[in-house]
DRENDRENTI-992824 format. One record per residue (C-alpha): residue number from 0; residue in three letters; x, y, z. Coordinates in steps of 0.25 Angstrom, whole numbers. Each point is the difference from the previous one (the first is absolute). Example, Ala and Ser with C-alpha at 12.3 -4.5 7.8 and 13.67 -1.06 7.14 Angstrom:
<nodes>
[0; ALA; [49; -18; 31]]
[1; SER; [6; 14; -2]]
</nodes>
This chain:
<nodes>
[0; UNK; [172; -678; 913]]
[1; UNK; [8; 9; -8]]
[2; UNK; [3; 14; 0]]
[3; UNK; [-9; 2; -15]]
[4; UNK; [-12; -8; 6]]
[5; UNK; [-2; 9; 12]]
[6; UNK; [4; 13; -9]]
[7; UNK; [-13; -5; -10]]
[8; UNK; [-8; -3; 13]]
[9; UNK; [3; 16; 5]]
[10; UNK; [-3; 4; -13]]
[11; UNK; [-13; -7; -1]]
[12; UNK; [-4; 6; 16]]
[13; UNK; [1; 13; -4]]
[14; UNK; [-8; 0; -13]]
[15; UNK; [-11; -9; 6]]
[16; UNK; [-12; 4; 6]]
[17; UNK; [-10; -2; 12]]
[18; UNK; [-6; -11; -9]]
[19; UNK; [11; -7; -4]]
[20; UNK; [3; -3; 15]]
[21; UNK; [-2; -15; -2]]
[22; UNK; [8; 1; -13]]
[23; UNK; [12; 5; 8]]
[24; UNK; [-1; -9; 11]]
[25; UNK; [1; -10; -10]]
[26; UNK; [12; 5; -7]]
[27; UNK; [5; 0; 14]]
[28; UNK; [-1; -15; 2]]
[29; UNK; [4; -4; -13]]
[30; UNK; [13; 9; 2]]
[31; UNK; [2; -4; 15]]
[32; UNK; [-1; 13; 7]]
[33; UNK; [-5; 4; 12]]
[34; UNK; [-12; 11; 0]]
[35; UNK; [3; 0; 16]]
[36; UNK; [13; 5; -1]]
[37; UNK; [1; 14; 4]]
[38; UNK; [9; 9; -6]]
[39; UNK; [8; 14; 1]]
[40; UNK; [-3; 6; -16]]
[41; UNK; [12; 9; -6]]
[42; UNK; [-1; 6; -14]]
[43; UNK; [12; 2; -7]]
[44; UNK; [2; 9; -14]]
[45; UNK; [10; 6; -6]]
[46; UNK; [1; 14; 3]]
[47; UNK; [-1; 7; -12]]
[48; UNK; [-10; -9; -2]]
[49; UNK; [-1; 2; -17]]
[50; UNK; [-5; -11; -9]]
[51; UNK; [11; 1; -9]]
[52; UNK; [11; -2; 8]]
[53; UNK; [5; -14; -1]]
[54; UNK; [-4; -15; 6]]
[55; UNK; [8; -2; 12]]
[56; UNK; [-10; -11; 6]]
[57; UNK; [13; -8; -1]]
[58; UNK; [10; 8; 8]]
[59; UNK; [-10; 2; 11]]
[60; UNK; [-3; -15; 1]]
[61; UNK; [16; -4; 2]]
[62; UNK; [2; 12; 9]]
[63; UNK; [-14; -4; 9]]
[64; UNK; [7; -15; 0]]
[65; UNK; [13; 5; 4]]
[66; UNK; [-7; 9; 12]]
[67; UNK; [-3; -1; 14]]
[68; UNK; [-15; 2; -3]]
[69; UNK; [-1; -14; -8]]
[70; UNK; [1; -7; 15]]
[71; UNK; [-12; 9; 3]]
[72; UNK; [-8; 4; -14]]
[73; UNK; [-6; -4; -10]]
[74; UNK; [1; 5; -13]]
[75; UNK; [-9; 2; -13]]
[76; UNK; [2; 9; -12]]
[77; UNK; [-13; 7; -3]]
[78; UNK; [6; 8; -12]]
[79; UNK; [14; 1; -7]]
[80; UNK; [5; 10; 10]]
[81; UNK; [-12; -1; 12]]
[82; UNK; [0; -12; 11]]
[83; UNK; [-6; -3; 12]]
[84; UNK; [6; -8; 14]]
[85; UNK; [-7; -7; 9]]
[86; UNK; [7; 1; 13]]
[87; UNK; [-7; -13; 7]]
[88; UNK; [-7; 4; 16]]
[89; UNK; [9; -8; 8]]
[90; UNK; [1; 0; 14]]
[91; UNK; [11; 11; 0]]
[92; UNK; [-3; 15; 1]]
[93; UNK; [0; 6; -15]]
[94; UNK; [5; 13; 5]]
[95; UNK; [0; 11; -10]]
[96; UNK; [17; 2; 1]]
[97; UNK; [3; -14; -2]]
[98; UNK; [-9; 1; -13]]
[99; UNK; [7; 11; -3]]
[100; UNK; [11; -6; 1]]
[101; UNK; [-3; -12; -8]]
[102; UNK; [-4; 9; -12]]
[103; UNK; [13; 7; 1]]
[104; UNK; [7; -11; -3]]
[105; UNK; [-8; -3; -12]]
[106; UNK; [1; 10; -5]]
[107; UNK; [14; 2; 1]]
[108; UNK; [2; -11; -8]]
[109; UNK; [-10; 2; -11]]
[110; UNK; [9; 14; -2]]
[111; UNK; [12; -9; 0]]
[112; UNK; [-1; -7; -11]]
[113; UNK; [-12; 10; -8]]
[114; UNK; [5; 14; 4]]
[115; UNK; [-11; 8; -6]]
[116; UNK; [-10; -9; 6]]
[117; UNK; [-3; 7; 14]]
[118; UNK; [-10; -8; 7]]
[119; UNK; [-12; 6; 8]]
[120; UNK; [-8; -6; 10]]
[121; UNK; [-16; 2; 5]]
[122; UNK; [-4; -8; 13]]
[123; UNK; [-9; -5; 11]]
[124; UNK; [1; -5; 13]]
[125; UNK; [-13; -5; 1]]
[126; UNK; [0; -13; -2]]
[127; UNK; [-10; -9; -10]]
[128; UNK; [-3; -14; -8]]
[129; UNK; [1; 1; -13]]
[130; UNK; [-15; 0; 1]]
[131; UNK; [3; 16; 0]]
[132; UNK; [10; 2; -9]]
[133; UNK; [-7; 9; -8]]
[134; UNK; [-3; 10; 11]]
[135; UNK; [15; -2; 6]]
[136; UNK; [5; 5; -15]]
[137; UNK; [-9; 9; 1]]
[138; UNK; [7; 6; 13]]
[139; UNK; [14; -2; -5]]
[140; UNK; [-3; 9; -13]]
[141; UNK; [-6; 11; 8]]
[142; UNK; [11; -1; 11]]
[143; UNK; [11; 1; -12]]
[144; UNK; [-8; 11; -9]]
[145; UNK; [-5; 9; 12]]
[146; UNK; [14; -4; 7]]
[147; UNK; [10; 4; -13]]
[148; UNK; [-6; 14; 0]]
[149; UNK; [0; 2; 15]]
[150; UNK; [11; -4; 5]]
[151; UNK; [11; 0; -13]]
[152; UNK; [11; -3; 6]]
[153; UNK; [-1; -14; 5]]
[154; UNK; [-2; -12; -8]]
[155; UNK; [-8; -8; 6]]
[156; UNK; [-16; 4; 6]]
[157; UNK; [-11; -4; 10]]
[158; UNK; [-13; -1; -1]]
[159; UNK; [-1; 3; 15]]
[160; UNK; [9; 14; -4]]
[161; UNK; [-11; 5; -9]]
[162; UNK; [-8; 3; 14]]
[163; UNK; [-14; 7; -5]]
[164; UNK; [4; 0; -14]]
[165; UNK; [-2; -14; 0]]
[166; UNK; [-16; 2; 1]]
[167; UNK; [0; 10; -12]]
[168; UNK; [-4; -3; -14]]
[169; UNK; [9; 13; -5]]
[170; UNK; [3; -3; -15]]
[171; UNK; [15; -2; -1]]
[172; UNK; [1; 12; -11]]
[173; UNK; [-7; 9; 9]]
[174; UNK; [9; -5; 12]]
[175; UNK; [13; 3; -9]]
[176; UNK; [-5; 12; -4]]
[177; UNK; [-1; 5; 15]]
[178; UNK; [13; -7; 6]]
[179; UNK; [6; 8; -12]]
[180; UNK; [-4; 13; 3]]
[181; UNK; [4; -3; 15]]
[182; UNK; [14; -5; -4]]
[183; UNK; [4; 14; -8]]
[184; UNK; [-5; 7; 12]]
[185; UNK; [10; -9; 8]]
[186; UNK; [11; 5; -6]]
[187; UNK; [0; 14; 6]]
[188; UNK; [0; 3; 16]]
[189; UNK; [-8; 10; -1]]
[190; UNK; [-12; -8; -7]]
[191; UNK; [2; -11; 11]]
[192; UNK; [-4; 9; 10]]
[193; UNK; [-13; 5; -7]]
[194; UNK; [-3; -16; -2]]
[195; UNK; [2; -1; 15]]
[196; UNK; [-10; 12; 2]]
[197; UNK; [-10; -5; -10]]
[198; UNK; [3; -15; 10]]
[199; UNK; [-5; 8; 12]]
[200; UNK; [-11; 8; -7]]
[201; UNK; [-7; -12; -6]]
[202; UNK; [3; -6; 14]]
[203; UNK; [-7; 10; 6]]
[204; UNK; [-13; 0; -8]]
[205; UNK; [5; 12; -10]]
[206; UNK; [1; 10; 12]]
[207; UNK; [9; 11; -2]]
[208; UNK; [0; 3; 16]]
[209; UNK; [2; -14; 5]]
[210; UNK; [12; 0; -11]]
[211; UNK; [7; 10; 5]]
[212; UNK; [-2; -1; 17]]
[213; UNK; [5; -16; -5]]
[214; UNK; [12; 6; -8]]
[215; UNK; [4; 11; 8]]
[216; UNK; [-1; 11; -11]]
[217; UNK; [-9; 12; -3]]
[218; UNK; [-14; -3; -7]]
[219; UNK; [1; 8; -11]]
[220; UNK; [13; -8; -2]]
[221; UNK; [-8; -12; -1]]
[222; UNK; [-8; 5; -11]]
[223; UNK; [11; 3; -8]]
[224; UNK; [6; -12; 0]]
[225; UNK; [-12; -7; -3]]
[226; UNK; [-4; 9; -12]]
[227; UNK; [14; -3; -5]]
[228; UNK; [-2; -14; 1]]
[229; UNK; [-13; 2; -8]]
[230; UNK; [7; 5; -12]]
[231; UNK; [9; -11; 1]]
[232; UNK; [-7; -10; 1]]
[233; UNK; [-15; 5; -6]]
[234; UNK; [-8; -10; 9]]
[235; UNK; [-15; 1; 2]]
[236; UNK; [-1; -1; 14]]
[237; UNK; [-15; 2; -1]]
[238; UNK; [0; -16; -4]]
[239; UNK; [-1; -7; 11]]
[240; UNK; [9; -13; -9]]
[241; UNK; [10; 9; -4]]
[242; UNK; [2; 6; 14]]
[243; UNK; [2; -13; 6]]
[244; UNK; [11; -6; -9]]
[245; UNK; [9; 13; 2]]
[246; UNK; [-4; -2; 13]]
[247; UNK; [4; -17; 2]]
[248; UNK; [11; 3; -10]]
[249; UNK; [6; 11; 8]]
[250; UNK; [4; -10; 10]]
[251; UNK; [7; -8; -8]]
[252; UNK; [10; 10; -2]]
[253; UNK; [8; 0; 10]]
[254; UNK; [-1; 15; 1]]
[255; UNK; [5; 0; 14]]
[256; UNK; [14; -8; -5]]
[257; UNK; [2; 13; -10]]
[258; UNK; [10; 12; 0]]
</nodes>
């Protein structure tokens, strides 16, 4: 079977529904692939990610077929610039650094030949049929949308990384909105250590006492840092959904790693 048949084939999985099971089981036969297999999904985009920017389906192919992953992956465009491998579950240990390392590659070579075409990548460990592909996609998306605003400076994310966040339904506008707020305040010290008191004060249930006997520092110094943080950041910590995303997103940031 050729590359094009099982491109058509993923194409048709993940626009099918619960009713079109017998369908794709079908198309599965016809096509000769295995809905047993399990697989290890990645996403792949470019990273600006921009509709306009040119077709590079082409570069991408040749630098997948000149790569180490093609003795592991499969490979279907889903879009001019978006693509998924299937990396099948064999016997050996898919561990996260020999993926990485694999993508690494990839990419690598896509830049070689297409400079401005940075490649991203959102992935799972879990393993699945093809039965499941939807929901696997489903889980690379999240990992690379959540993943690109947490954690900026790698190119490549884990659904597994995204820990709690994973289980939220936060609107990605909403989520941007808030990852931005915190990254200005990043850029000065003295901001990082107001985000590490509000860590602690939500922490400790929004007591300004248990803050400060955890911190080491006066109470009332506690109260002003937290009233700073108010005016900078203007969240209503009455709500209880708002609370908790500032709370599961302070996590994520690596505060301790800061200054």
């Amino acid at each position: 079977m050729g590359n094009i048949g099982f491109e058509n084939f993923v194409l048709y999985a993940l626009s099918a529904t619960k009713d079109d099971t017998q369908k794709m089981m079908f198309q599965a036969n016809v096509q000769g692939i295995s809905m047993s297999t399990k697989y290890r999904y990645v996403l792949f985009r470019r990273a600006d990610n921009q509709e306009e920017l040119p077709n590079r389906r082409k570069e991408i192919l040749e630098a997948y077929r000149k790569s180490s992953l093609i003795k592991y992956a499969r490979i279907a465009m889903i879009g001019e610039n978006v693509g998924i491998l299937f990396l099948e579950d064999r016997e050996e240990d898919w561990e996260k650094g020999h993926i990485l390392a694999l993508l690494e590659e990839f990419r690598r070579r896509v830049l070689k030949s297409c400079p401005e075409t940075a490649l991203e990548f959102g992935y799972s460990l879990d393993a699945a049929s093809l039965g499941r592909i939807r929901q696997s996609i489903e889980k690379c998306q999240k990992a690379l949308n959540m993943g690109k605003m947490i954690y900026p400076s790698l190119f490549a994310w884990e659904y597994s990384q995204l820990g709690a966040l994973a289980w939220l339904d936060i609107p990605e506008e909403e989520l941007t909105h808030m990852l931005s707020a915190y990254s200005v305040l990043l850029k000065d010290e003295k901001n990082i250590e107001l985000l590490k008191t509000l860590k602690v004060y939500l922490e400790n249930n929004m007591n300004y006492s248990a803050t400060a006997e955890k911190l080491y520092v006066h109470i009332n110094t506690i109260r002003k840092r937290i009233d700073k943080v108010n005016e900078l950041l203007q969240i209503d910590w009455s709500d209880n959904i708002a609370r908790m995303n500032a709370e599961l997103l302070l996590r994520f940031l690596n505060l301790e790693e800061k200054i």
